[in-house]
Each structure stands twice: as C-alpha cells, then as structure tokens.
C-alpha positions in Angstrom: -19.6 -13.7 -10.3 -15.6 -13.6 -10.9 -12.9 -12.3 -8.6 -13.0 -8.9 -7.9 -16.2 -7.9 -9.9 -17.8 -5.5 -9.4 -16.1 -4.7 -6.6 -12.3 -4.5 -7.2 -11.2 -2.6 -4.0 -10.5 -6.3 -2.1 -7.2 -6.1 -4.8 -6.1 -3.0 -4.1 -6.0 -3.3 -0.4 -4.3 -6.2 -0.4 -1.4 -4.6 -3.4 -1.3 -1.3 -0.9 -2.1 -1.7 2.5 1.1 -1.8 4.5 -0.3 -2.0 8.6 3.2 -3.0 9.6 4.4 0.2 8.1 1.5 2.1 9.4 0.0 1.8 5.9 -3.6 1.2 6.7 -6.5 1.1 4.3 -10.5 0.8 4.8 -12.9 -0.6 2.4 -16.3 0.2 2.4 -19.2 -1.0 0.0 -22.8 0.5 -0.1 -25.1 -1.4 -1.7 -26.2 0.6 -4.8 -29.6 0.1 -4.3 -30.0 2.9 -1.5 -28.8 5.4 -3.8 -28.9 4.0 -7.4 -31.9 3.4 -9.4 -29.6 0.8 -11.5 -31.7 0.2 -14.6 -31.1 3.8 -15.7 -27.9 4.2 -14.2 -29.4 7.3 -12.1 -29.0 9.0 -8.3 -32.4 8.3 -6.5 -33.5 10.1 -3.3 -31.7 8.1 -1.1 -28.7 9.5 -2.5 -28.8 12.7 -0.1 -28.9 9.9 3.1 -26.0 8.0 1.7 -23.7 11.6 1.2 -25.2 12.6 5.0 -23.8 9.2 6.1 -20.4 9.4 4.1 -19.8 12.4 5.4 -20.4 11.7 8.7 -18.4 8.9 8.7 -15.4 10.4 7.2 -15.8 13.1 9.8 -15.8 10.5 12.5 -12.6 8.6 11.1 -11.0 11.9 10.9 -11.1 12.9 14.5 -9.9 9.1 15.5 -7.3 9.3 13.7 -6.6 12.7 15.0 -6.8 11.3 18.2 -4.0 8.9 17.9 -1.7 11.6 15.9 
C-alpha cells in the first residue's frame, strides 16, 4: 500500500492542524465494510448504523466542545 492511500486524511491533518493555535483536527476512519458492499460500490444495511453512530458522535463532540467555549 503507498503513503496516504486510500486514506489521505493523515496529510491533511498534518498540512492544517494548528493545536498550538487552537487549530485542532480529528480523523476518523470506518472500515467500509460495515457500510459498503465494495465489489459494487453500493450502501448496504449497515449503512443506517454507521449514520446513527456518526451522528451521535458528532452530537457528542459538539456539546464537548461547547463545554469548553
């Protein structure tokens, strides 16, 4: 596998992530097969727990950072 592929977010943390400036960045990677069926390039049913989760987890990162505001 080369550098950055398929996942090139590593990069772009590292190019705009400033946490001394208060700048900070999250990267998260789900592994396609819960929501992918790959061959086909096509959502399967787990793609409804994946969203649920997503959301819920943006919801959670919200208030935290609410929180600290």
């Amino acid at each position: 596998m080369a550098l950055n592929e398929p996942y090139r977010g590593g990069e772009i943390l590292r190019r705009h992530g400033r946490p001394a400036a208060g700048v900070h960045c999250l990267q998260i990677e789900i592994n396609r097969a819960l929501y992918l069926d790959e061959p086909i390039v096509t959502p399967h049913e787990g793609m409804a727990a994946v969203r649920r989760d997503i959301d819920r987890l943006t919801e959670v990162l919200v208030e935290a950072a609410l929180a600290r505001a």
